[in-house]
mmCIF file as Biopython writes it, N, C-alpha, C and O atoms, coordinates in Angstrom:
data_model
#
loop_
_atom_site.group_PDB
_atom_site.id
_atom_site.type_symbol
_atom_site.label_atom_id
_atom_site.label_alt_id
_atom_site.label_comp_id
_atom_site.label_asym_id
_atom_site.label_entity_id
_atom_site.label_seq_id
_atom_site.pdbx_PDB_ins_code
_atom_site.Cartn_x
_atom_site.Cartn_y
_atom_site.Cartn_z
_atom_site.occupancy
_atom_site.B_iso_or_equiv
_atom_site.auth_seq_id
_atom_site.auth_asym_id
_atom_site.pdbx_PDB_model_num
ATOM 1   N N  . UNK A ? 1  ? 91.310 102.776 125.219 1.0 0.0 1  A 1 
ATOM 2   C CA . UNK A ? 1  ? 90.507 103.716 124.491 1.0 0.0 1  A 1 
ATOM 3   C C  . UNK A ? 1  ? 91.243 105.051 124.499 1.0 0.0 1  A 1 
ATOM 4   O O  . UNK A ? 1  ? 91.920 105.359 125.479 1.0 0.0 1  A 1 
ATOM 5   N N  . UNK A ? 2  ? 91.146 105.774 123.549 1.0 0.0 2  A 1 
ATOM 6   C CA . UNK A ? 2  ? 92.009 106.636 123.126 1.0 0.0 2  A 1 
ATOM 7   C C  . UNK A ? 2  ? 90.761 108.257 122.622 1.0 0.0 2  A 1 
ATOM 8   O O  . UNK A ? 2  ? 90.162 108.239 121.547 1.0 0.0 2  A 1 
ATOM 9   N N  . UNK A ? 3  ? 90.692 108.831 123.101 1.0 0.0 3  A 1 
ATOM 10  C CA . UNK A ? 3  ? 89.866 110.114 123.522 1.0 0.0 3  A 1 
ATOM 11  C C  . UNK A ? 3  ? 90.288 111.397 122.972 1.0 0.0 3  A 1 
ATOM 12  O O  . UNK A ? 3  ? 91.463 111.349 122.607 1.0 0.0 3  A 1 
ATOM 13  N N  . UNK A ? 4  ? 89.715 112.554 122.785 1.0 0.0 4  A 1 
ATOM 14  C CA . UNK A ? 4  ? 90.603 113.856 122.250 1.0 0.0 4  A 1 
ATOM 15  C C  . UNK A ? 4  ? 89.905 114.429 122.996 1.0 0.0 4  A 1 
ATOM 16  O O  . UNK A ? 4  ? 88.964 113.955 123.633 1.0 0.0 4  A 1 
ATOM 17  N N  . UNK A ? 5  ? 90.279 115.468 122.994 1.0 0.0 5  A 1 
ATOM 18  C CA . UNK A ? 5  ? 90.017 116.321 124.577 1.0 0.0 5  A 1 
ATOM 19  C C  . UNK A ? 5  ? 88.331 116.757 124.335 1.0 0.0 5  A 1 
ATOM 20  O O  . UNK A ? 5  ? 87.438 116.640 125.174 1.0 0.0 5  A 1 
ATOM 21  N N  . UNK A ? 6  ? 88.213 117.233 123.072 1.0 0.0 6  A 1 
ATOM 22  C CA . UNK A ? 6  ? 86.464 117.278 122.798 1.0 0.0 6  A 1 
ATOM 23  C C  . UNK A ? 6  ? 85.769 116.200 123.115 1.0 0.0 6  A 1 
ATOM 24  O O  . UNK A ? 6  ? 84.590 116.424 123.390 1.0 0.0 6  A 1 
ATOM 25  N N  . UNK A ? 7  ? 86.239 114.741 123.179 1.0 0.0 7  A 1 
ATOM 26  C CA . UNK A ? 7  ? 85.363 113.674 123.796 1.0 0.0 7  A 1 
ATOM 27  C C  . UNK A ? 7  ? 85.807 113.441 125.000 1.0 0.0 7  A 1 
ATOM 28  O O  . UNK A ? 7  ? 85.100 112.565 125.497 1.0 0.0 7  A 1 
ATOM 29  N N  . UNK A ? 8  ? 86.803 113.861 125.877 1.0 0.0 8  A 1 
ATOM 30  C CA . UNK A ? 8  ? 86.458 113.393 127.093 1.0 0.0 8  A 1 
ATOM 31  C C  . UNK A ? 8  ? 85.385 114.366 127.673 1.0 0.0 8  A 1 
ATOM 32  O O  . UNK A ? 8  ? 84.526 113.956 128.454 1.0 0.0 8  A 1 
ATOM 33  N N  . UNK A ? 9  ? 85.472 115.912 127.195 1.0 0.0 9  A 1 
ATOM 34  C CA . UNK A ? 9  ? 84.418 116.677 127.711 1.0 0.0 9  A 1 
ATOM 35  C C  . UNK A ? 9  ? 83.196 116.585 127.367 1.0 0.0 9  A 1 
ATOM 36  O O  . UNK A ? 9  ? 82.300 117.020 128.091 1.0 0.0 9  A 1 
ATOM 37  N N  . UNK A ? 10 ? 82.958 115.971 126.145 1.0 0.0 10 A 1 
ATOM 38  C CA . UNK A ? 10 ? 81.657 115.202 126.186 1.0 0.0 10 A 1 
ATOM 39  C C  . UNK A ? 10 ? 81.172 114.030 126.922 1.0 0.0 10 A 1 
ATOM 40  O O  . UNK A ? 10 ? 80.075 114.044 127.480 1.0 0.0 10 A 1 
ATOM 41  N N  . UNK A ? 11 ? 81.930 113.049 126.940 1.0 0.0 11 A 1 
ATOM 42  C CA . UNK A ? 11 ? 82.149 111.842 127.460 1.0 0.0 11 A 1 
ATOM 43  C C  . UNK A ? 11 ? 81.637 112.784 129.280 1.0 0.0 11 A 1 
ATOM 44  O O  . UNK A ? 11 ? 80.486 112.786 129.718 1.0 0.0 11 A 1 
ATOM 45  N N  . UNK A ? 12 ? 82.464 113.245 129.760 1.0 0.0 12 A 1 
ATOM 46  C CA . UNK A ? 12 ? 81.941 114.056 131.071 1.0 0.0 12 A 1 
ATOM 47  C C  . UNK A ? 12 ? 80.632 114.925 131.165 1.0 0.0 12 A 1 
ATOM 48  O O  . UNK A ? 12 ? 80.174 115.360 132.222 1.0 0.0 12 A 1 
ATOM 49  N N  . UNK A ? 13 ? 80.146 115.099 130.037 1.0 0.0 13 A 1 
ATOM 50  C CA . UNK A ? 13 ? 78.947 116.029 130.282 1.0 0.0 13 A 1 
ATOM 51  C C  . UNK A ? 13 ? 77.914 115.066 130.341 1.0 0.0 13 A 1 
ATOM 52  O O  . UNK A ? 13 ? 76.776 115.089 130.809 1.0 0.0 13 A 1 
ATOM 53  N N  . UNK A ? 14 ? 78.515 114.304 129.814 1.0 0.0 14 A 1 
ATOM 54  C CA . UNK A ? 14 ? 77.079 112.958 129.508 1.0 0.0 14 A 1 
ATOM 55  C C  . UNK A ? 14 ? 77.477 111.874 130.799 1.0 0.0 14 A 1 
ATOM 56  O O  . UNK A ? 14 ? 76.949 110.770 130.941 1.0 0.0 14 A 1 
ATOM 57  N N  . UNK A ? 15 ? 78.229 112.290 131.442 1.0 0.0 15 A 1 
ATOM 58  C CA . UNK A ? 15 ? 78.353 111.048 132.965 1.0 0.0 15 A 1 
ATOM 59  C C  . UNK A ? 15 ? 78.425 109.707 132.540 1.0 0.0 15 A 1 
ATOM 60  O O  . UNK A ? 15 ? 77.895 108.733 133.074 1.0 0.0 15 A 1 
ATOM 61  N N  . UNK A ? 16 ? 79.629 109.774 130.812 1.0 0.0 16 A 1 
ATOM 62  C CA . UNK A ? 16 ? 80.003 108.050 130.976 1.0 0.0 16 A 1 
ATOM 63  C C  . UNK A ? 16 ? 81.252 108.574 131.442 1.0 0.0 16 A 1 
ATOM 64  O O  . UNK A ? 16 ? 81.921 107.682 130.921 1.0 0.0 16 A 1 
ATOM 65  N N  . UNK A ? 17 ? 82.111 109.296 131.999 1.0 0.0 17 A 1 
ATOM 66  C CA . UNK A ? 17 ? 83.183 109.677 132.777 1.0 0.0 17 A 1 
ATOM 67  C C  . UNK A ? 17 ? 82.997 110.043 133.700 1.0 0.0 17 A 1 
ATOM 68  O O  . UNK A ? 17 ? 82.272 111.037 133.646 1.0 0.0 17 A 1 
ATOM 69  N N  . UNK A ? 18 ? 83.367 109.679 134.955 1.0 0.0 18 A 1 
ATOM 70  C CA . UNK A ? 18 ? 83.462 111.098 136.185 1.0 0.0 18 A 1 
ATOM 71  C C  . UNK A ? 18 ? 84.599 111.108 137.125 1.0 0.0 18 A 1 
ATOM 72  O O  . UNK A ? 18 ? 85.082 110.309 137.927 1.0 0.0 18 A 1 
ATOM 73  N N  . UNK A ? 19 ? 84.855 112.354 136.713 1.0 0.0 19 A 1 
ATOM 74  C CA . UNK A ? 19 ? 86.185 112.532 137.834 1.0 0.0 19 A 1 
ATOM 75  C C  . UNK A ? 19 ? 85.772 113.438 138.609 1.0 0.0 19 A 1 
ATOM 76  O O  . UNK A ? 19 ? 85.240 114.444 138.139 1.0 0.0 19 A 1 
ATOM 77  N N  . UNK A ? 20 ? 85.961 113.239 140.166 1.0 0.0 20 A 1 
ATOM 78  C CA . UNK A ? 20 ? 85.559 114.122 141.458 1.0 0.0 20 A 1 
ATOM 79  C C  . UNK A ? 20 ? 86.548 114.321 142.442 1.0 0.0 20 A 1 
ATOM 80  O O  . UNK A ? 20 ? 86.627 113.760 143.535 1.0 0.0 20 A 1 
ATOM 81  N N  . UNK A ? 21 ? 87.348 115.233 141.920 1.0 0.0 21 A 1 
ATOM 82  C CA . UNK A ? 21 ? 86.688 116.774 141.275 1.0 0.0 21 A 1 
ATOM 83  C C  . UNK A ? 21 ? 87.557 117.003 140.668 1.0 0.0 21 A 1 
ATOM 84  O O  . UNK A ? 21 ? 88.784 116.999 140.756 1.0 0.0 21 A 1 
ATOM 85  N N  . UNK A ? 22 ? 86.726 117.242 139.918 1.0 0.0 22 A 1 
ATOM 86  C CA . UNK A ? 22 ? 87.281 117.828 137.897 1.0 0.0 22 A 1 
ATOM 87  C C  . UNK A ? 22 ? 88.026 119.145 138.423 1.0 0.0 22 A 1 
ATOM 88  O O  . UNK A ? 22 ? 87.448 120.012 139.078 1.0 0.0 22 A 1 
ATOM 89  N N  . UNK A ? 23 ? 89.341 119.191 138.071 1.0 0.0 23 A 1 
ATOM 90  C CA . UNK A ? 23 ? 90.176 120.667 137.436 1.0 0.0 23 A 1 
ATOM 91  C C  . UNK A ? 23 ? 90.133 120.650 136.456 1.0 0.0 23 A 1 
ATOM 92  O O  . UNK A ? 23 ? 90.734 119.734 135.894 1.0 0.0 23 A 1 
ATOM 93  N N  . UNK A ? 24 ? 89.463 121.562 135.708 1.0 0.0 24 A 1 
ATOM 94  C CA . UNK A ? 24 ? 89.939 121.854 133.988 1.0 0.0 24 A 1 
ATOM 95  C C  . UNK A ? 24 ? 91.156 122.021 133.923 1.0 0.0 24 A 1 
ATOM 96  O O  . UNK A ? 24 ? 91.552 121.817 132.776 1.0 0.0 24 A 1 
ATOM 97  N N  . UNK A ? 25 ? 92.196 122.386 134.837 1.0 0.0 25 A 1 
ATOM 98  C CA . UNK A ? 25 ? 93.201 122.537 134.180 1.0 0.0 25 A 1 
ATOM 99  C C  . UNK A ? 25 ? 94.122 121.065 134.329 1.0 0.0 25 A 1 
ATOM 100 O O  . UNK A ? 25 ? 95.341 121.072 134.498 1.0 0.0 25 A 1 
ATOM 101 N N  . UNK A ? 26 ? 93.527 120.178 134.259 1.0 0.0 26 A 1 
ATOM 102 C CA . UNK A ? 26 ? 94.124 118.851 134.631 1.0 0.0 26 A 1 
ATOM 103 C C  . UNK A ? 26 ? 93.635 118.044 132.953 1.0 0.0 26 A 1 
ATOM 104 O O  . UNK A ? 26 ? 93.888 116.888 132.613 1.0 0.0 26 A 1 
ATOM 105 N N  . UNK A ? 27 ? 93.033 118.903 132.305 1.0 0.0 27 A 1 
ATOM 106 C CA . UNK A ? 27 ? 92.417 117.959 131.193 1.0 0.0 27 A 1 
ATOM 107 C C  . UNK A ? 27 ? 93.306 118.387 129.714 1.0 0.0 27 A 1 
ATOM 108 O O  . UNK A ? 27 ? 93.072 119.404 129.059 1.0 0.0 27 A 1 
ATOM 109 N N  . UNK A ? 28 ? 94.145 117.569 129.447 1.0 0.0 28 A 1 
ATOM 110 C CA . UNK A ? 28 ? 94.586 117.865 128.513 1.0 0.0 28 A 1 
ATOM 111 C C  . UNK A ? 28 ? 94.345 117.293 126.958 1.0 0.0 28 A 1 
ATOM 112 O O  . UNK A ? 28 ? 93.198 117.003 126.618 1.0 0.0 28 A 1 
ATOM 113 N N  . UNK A ? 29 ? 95.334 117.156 126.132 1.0 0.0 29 A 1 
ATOM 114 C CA . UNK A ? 29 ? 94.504 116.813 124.686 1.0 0.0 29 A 1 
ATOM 115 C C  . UNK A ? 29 ? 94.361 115.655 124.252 1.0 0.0 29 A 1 
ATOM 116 O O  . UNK A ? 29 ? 94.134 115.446 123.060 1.0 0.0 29 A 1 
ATOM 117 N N  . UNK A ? 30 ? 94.467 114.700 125.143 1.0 0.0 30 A 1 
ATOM 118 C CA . UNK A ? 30 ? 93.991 113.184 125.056 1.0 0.0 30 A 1 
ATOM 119 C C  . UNK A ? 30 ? 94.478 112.166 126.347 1.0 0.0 30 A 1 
ATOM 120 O O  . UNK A ? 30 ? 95.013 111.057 126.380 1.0 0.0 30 A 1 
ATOM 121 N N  . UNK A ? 31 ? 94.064 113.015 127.268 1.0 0.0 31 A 1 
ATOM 122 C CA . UNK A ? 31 ? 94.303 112.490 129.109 1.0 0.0 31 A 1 
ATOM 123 C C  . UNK A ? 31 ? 93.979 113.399 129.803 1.0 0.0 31 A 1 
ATOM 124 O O  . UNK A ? 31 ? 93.996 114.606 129.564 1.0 0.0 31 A 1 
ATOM 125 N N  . UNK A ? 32 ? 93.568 112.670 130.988 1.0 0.0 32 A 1 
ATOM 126 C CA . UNK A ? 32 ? 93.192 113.344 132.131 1.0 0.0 32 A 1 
ATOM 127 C C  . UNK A ? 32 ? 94.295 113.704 133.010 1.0 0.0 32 A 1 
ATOM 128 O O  . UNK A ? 32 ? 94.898 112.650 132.804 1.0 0.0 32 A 1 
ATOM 129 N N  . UNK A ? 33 ? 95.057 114.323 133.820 1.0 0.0 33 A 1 
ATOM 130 C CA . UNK A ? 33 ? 95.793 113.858 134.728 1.0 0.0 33 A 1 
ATOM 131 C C  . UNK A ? 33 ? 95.492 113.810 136.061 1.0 0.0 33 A 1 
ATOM 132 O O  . UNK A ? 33 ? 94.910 114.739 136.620 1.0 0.0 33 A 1 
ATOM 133 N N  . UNK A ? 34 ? 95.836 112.808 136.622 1.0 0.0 34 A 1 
ATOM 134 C CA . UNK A ? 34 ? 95.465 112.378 138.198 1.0 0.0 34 A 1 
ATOM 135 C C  . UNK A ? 34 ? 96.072 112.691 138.959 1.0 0.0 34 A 1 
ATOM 136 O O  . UNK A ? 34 ? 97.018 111.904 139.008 1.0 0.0 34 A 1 
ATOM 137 N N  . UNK A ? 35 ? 96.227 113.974 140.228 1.0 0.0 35 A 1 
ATOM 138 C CA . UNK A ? 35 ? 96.791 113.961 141.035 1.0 0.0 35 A 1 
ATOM 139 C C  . UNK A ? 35 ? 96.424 113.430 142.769 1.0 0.0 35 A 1 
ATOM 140 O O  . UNK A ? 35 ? 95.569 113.865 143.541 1.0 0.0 35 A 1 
ATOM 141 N N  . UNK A ? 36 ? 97.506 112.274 142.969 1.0 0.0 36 A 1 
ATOM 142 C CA . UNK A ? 36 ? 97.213 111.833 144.173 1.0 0.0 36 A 1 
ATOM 143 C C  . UNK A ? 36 ? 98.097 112.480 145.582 1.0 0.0 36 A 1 
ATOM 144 O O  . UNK A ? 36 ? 99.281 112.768 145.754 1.0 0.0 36 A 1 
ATOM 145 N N  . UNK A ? 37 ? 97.000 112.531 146.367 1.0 0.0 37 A 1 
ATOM 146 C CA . UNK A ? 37 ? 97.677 113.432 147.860 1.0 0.0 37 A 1 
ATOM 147 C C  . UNK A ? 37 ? 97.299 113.008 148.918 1.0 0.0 37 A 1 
ATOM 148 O O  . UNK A ? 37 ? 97.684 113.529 149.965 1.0 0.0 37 A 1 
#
């Protein structure tokens, strides 16, 4: 599935997404990016 940045932030406001914990600055114009630590 393929997303534009206005639907993943919808897609997240409406909790069929959740990332914990959201950086906005991790959301770009058709991906999230995941940083693992």
């Amino acid at each position: 599935m393929i997303l534009s940045d206005r639907s993943i932030r919808e897609a997240l406001a409406a909790g069929r997404i959740v990332v914990d914990p959201l950086d906005e600055s991790c959301l770009q114009p058709s991906s999230i990016d995941v940083k693992v630590s």
